[in-house]
VOLOLUM-860882 format. One record per residue: z, x, y of N, C-alpha, C in turn; residue in three letters. Coordinates in steps of 0.02 Angstrom, whole numbers, padded with zeros to 5 digits, always signed. Example, Ala and Ser with C-alpha at 12.3 -4.5 7.8 and 13.67 -1.06 7.14 Angstrom:
<recs>
+00390+00660-00284+00390+00615-00225+00390+00660-00165ALA+00354+00642-00112+00357+00684-00053+00394+00645+00002SER
</recs>
This chain:
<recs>
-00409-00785+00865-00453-00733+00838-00521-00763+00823UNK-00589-00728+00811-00645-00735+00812-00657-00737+00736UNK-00679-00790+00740-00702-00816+00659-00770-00780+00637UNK-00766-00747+00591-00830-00724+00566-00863-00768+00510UNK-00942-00756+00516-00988-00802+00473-01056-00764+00479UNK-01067-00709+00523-01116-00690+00523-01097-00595+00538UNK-01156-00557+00532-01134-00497+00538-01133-00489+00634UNK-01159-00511+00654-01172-00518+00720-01079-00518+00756UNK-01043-00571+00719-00984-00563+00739-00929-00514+00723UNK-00930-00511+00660-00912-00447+00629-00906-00375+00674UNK-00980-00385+00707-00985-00337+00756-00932-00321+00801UNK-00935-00380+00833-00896-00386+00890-00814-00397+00893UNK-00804-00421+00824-00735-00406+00815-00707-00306+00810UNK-00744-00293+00777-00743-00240+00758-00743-00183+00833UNK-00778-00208+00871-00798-00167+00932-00744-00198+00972UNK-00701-00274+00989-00659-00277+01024-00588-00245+00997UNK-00586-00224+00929-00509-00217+00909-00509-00147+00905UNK-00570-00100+00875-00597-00032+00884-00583-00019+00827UNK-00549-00012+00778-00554-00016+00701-00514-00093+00674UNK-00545-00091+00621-00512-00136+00567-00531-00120+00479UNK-00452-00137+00459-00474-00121+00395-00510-00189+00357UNK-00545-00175+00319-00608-00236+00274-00552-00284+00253UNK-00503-00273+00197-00440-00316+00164-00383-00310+00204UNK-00361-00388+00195-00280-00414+00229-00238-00326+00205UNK-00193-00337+00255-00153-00276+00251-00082-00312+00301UNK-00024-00244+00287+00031-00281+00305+00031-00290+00384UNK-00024-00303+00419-00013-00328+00492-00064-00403+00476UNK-00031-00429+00504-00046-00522+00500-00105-00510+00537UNK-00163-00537+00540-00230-00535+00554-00254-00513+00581UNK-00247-00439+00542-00296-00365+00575-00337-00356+00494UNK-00383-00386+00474-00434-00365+00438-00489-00409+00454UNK-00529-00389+00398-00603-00427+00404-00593-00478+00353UNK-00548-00500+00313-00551-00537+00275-00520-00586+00310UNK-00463-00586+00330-00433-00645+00357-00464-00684+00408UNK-00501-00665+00443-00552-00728+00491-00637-00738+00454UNK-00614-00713+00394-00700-00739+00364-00662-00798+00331UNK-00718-00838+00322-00690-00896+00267-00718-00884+00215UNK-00684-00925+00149-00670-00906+00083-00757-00901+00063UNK-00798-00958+00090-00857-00975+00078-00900-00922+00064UNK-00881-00876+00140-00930-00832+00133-00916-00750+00097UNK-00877-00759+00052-00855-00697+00024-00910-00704-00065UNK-00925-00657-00064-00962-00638-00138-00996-00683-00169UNK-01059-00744-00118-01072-00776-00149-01131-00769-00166UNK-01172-00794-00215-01242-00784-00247-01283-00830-00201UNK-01340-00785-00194-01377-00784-00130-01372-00815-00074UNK-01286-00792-00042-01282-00772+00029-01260-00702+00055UNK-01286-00690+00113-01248-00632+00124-01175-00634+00144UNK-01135-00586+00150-01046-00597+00173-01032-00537+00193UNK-00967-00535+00212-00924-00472+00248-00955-00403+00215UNK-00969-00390+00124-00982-00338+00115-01071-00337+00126UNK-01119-00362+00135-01179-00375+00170-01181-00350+00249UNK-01140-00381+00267-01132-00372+00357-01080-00308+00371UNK-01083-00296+00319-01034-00223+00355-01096-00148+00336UNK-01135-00166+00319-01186-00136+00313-01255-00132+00368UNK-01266-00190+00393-01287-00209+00449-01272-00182+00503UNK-01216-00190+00497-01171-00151+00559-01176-00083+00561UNK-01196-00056+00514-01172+00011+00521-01244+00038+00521UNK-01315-00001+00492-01376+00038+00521-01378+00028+00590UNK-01360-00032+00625-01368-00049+00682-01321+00007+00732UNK-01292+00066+00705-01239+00103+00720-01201+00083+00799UNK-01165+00023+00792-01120-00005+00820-01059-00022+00777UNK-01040+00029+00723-00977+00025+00688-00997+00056+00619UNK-00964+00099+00598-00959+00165+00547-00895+00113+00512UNK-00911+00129+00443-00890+00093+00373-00863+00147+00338UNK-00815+00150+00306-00800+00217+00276-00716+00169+00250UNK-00681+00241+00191-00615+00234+00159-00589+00265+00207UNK-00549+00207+00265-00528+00252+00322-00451+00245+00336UNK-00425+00193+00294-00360+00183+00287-00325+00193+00230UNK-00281+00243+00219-00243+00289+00147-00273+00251+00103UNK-00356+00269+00094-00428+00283+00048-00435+00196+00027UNK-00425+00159+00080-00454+00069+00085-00510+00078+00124UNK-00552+00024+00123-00600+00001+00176-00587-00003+00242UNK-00616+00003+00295-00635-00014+00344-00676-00016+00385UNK-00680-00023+00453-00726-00015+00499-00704+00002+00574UNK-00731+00050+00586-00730+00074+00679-00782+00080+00708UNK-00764+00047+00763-00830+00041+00811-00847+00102+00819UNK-00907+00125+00877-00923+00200+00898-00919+00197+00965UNK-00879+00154+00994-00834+00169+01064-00763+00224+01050UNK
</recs>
């Protein structure tokens, strides 16, 4: 699986799998958390997954929304 670190990848995970939910969930590495590393989650002045999922979605190559029984996620717009 494709390691995320930037929103750029994020992208493209998101666009090869066609949704994903943001947090681990009961399928073994179908979220956005599990291929980010710990580093880049909620840190003071960097951006991370919740930064780049925003990116993504002006860049409208993936819509952000409570799309899994009212969790996070993301689907591409393929």
């Amino acid at each position: 699986m494709l390691r995320i670190t930037i929103a750029e990848e994020l992208e493209t995970l998101v666009q090869q799998m066609g949704f994903l939910p943001f947090f681990a969930c009961s399928i073994p590495r179908f979220s956005v958390e599990e291929p980010t590393p710990s580093c880049c989650w909620f840190v003071e002045g960097r951006d991370g997954p919740w930064e780049w999922r925003m990116e993504a979605a002006r860049r409208g190559t993936v819509a952000y929304g409570k799309l899994f029984s009212k969790k996070a996620g993301l689907v591409s717009r393929e």
